[in-house]
Structures are given as C-alpha cells and as structure tokens.
C-alpha positions in Angstrom: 102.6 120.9 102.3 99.0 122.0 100.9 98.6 118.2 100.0 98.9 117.2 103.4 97.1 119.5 105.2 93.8 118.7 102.6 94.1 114.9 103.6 94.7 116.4 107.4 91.2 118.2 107.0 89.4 115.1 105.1 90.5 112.9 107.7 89.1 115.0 110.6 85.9 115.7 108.9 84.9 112.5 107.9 86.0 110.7 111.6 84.0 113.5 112.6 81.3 112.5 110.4 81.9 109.0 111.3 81.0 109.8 114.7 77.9 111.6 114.1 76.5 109.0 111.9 77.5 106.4 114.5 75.7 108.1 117.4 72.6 108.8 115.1 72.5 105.6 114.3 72.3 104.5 118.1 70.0 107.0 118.3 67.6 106.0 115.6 67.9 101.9 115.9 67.3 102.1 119.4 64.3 104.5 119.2 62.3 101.9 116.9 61.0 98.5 118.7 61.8 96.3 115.8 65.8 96.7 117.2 65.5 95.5 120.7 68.1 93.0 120.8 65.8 90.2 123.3 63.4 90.2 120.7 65.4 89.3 117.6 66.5 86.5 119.6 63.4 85.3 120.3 62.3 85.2 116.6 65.2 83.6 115.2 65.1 81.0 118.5 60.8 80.6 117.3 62.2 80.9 113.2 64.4 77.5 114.6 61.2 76.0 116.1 58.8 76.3 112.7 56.4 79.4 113.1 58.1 82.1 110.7 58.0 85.6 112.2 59.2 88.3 109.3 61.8 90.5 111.3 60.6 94.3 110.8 63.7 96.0 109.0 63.7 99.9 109.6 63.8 102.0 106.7 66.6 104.0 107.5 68.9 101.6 107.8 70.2 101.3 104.1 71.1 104.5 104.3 73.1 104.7 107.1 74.7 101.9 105.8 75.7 103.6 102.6 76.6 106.2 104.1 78.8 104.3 106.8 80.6 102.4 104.1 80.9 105.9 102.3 82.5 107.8 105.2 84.8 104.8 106.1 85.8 105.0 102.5 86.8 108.5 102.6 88.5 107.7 106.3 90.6 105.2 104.3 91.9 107.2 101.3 92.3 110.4 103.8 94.5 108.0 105.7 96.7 106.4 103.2 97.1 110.4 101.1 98.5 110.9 104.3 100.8 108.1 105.0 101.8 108.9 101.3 103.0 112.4 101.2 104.3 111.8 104.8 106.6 109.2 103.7 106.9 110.2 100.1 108.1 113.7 100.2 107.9 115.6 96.8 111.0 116.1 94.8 112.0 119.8 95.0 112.5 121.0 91.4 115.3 122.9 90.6 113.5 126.1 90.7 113.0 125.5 95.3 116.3 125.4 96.4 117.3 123.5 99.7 118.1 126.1 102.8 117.3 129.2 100.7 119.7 128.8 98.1 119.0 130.7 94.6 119.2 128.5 92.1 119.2 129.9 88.4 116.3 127.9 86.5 118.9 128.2 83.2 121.4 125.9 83.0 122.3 125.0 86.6 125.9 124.6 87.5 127.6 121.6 88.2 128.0 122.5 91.8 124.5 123.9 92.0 123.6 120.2 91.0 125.7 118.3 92.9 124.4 120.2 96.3 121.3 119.3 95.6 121.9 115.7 95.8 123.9 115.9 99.3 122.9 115.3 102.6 122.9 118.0 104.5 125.7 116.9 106.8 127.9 116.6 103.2 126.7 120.1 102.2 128.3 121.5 105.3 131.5 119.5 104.3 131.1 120.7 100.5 130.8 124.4 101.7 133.7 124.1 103.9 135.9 123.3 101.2 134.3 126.1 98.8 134.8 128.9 101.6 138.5 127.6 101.3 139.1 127.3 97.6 138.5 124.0 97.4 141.2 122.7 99.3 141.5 122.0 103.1 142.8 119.6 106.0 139.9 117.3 107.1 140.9 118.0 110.9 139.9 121.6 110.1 136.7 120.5 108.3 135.7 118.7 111.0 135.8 121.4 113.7 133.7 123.8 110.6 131.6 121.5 110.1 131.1 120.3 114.0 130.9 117.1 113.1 132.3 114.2 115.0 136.1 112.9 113.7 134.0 109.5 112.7 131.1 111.2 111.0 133.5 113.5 108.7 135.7 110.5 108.0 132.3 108.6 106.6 130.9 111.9 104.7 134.4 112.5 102.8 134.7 108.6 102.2 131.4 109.1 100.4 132.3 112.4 98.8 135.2 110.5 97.6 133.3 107.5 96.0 130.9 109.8 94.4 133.8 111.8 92.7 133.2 114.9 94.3 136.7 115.2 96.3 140.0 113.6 96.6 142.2 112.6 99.5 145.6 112.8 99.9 147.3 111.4 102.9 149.1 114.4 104.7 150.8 113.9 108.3 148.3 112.3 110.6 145.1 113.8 108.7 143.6 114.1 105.0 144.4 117.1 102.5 140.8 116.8 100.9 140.0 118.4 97.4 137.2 119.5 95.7 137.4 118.2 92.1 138.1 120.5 89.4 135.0 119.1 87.4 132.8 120.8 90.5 134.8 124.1 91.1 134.7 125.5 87.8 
C-alpha cells in the first residue's frame, strides 16, 4: 500500500503544480503586449499580404514550456503507477498470510499452501470441513458457510476439480471430503 499512496501524492502534487504553472502562465503571457491575440492576427493576415513583421516571442515561454511538458510527464507516470498497483495487486509472500493466518516461513504445509490459493468463499468451505475432520454433508456446509445452495454446489465442484475434496452421493445431498493428501 506505500506504493500507492507515493503515486497518490505525485499525482496530487504535480496536477497541483500543473495548475499553478497554468495560471502563471496566464498570468505572465497576458501581462506582456507581444500576446494579445488581435495583434498576432494582424501580423500573420499583413505576413500574408508581403511586409514581414517578426512576431516578438517572450522569453519565458520556453520554460514554461518545459516545464509544462515536464509536469504532464510526471501527471502521466503518477497516473499509470496508479492504475498499476490498483489493478495489479502484489503477490503476498508466504511470510503475510491472508486474514491473519500464521504461516511458518519453513516448509509450509500442504494445507497452509493450498489456502493460500482459495478464494475466500472456498476457504470458508475448506475450514468447514477441517473444523469437522475433514468430512461433512454439503447441506451442513452450506448453512456454516452461509453461502447460497447454488454458490456451495459451484465452490465444491471446483474444490473437486482441483483435487482438494471428493464427493460422494449420499441421500439427497453430498458427503464431501477433504483429501488425505491435504489433511495430513
């Protein structure tokens, strides 16, 4: 989160800069007579008609250039850092566990592995099982879990794809395993 809130600050401060420079820049091109708009009109309609007038540039305005294309710059990274970490949230190593897990940093567990990789709707379904050795009726998970009959049907359709549980037709509902692979 420190990333983000660094490209937060450079994108405030430099439209804030962006602002300043733009009013100064109002303030300073229409202070000098050279920038009334009638008269560059004028020359470049005379310029057309065969007596050359040289247009008067001011002085300061390569550097307010620069400095525009600088700060727009800035506004532009700032913006995409954002966009970046926004959408691209870092991968939490093994030592930051999800939901204030402890996580040993020496050879992880299977399980501790495996939850790192589930949704958190799936944990929920995962810890349901392990709170009841491993083993439970999927009606009963559902109500745990408070998810919808639909929603845990999906999730242990996954979980069973991924090889993390087994289902066994019992009555009208689902005995649902955890695998031994992930309980020992």
């Amino acid at each position: 989160m420190r990333r983000v809130t660094v490209f937060l600050l450079l994108l405030i401060t430099s439209l804030a800069a962006l602002v300043v420079l733009i009013v100064a820049g109002f303030y300073v091109f229409s202070a000098s007579p050279s920038s009334n708009w009638m008269s560059d009109m004028w020359g470049h309609m005379s310029g057309m008609m065969g007596t050359a007038e040289v247009p008067v540039q001011n002085p300061a305005l390569p550097y307010f250039s620069v400095m525009f294309v600088v700060i727009v710059g800035i506004v532009i990274v700032s913006v995409g850092g954002l966009a970046y970490f926004l959408m691209f949230p870092e991968i939490k190593t093994i030592n930051q566990a999800k939901s204030g897990e402890q996580v040993s940093s020496q050879n992880p567990t299977a399980y501790e592995v495996i939850m790192k990789t589930l949704t958190d709707e799936e944990r929920k379904v995962v810890k349901v099982l392990t709170t009841h050795d491993g083993r439970y009726l999927q009606k009963y998970i559902r109500k745990e879990a408070g998810l919808s009959r639909l929603k845990t049907h999906r999730i242990l359709s996954r979980l069973a794809d991924r090889g993390i549980v087994s289902l066994k037709k019992s009555g009208n509902t689902n005995e649902v395993q955890l695998l031994d692979w992930l309980r020992s």
